[in-house]
C-alpha positions in Angstrom: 112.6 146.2 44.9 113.9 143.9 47.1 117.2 145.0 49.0 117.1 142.2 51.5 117.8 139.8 48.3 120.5 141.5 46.4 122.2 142.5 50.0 122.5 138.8 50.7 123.5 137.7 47.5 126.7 140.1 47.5 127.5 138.8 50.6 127.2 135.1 49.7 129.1 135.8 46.4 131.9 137.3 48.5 131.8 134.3 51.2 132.3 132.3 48.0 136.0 133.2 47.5 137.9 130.2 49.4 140.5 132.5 50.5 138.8 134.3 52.9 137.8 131.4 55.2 134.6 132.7 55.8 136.1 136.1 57.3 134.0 137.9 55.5 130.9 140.5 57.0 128.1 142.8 56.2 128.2 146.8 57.6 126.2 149.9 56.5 126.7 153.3 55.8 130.0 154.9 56.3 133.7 153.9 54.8 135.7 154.1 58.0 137.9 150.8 59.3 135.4 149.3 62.0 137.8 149.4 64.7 136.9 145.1 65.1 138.4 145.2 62.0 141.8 146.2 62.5 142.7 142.8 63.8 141.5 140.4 61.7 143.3 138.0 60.2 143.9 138.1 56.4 142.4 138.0 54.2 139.0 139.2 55.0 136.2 141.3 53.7 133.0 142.8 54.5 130.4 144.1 52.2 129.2 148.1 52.8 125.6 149.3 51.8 127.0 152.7 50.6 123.3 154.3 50.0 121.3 154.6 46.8 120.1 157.0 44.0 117.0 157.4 42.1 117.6 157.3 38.5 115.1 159.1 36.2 113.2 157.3 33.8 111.4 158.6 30.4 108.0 159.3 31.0 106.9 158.2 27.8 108.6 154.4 27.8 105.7 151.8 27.7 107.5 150.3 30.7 107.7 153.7 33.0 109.2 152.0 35.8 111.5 154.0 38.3 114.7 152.8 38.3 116.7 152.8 42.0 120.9 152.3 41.7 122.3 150.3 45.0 125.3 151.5 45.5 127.8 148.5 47.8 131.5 148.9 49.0 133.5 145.9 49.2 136.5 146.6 51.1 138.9 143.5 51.3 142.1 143.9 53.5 145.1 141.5 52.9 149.0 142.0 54.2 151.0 143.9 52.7 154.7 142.4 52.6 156.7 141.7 49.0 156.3 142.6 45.4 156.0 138.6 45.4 153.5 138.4 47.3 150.9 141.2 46.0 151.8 139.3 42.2 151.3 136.2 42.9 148.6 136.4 45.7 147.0 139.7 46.4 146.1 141.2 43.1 144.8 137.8 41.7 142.7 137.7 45.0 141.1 141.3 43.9 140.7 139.8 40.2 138.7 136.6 41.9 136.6 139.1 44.0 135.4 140.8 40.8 134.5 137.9 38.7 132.6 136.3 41.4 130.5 139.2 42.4 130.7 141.1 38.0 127.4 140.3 35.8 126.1 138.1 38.6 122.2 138.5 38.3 120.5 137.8 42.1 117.2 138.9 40.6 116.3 138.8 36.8 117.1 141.3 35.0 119.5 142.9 37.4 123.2 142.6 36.8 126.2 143.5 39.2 128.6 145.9 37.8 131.7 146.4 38.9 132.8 149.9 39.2 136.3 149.9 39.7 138.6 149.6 43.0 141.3 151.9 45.1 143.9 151.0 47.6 142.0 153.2 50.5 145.3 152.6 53.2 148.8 151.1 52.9 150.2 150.1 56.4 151.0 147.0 57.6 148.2 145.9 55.3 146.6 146.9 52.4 143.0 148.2 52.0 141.3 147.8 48.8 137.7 149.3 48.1 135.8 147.2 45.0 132.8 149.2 44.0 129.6 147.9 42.9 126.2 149.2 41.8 123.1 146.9 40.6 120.1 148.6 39.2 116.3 147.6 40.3 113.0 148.7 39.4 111.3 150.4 42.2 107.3 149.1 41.6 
């Protein structure tokens, strides 16, 4: 299993989206705003190592290997201003998100999968959280 690999490879996928200039970090554990973050300019993300879960395997498949889910966060904050606006530039910005990050493979045979998203706070801005989990044998 190689954490270190798939870690960076979310967080290059994400840094590949043009529109957020590079504002885009790495924390772990935890789902609370970083306070740093509450002022940075939009949009941005940063990529959250949520934790991990062992997933049983049948004893009895020739292959046998333990399988390990890593479990990411990827909260993305933009402005939240007009209906115009979240149509025309916000939501497609969560669709881009997904399809760079969804059925990417960093290491072969493990896909991402995209888990679904939630508007976590509506203020000024918007919060969204993107889930993601990739599967890896543990050997």
């Amino acid at each position: 299993m190689s954490i270190g690999i798939v870690t960076q490879d979310l967080v290059t996928r994400v840094k590949s989206v043009a529109s957020y200039n590079n504002r885009v970090g790495l924390a772990v554990g935890g789902k609370g705003m970083d306070p740093m973050n509450r002022e940075l300019t939009r949009p941005a993300a940063w990529v959250i190592y949520s934790g991990d879960s062992a997933l049983s395997t049948d004893p009895n498949s020739p292959s046998c290997i333990p399988l390990v889910s890593l479990n990411f966060i990827v909260t993305i904050l933009v402005d939240y201003d007009d209906e115009s606006s979240l149509i025309s530039t916000h939501l497609p910005l969560l669709h881009e998100t997904i399809l760079a990050i969804q059925g990417n493979e960093p290491i072969p045979g493990s896909k991402w999968i995209y888990n679904g998203q939630a508007l976590t706070e509506l203020t000024e801005r918007m919060v969204w959280e993107q889930s993601y989990t990739i599967l890896m044998g543990v050997a």
